[in-house]
C-alpha atoms as one frame of an Amber mdcrd trajectory, in Angstrom:
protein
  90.458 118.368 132.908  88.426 118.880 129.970  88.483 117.244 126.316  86.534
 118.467 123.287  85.913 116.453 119.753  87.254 119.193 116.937  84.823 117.166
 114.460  81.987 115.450 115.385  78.633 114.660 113.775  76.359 111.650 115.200
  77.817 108.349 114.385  81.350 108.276 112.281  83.020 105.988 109.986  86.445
 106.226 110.770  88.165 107.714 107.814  91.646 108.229 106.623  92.640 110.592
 108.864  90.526 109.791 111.842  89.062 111.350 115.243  91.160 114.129 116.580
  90.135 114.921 120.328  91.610 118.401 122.079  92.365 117.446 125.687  93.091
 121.236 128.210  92.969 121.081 131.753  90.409 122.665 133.741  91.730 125.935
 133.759  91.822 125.564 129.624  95.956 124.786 128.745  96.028 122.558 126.214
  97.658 119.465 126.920  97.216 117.185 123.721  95.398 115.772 121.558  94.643
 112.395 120.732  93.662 110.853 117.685  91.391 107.881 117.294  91.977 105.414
 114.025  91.539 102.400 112.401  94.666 101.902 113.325  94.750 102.528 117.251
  95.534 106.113 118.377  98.555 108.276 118.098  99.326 110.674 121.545 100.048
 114.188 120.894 101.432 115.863 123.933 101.502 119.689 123.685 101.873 121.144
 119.936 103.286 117.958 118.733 102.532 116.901 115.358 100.293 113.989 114.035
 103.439 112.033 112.620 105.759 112.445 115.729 103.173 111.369 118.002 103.141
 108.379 120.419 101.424 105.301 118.437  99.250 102.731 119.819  97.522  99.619
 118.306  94.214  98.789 119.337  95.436  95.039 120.658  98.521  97.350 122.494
  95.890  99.581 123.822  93.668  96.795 125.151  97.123  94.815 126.516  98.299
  98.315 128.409  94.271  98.600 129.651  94.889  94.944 130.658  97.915  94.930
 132.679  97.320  97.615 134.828  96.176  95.495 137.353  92.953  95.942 137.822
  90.191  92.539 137.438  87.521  95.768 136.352  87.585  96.479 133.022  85.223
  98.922 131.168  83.376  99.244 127.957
């Protein structure tokens, strides 16, 4: 699996629109994107479009990352 940052330049300010991150699989099909924002992150599977994507709140984020389980968690 492989993921590439469409627009990236040293350290960012999160704007308006955000981080948008291309993920492909190894052999280089797309999968998704996802998109990193103030707000949390919005899911893109396939071709799907920035406002029908799959939204997440940072504190739903960290709760999901949370209750998976595991006692390890990452930074």
């Amino acid at each position: 699996m492989a993921a590439e940052i469409k627009q990236f330049v040293g350290r960012v300010k999160l704007g308006n629109k955000g981080i948008e991150i291309e993920a492909r699989t190894s052999e280089g099909e797309h999968i998704g994107d996802l998109i990193v924002t103030r707000a949390g992150i919005i899911w893109c599977e396939g071709r799907t479009r920035r406002k029908n994507g799959q939204r997440l709140s940072w504190l739903t984020l960290a709760s999901l990352a949370r209750s998976k389980g595991s006692k390890k968690y990452y930074c």
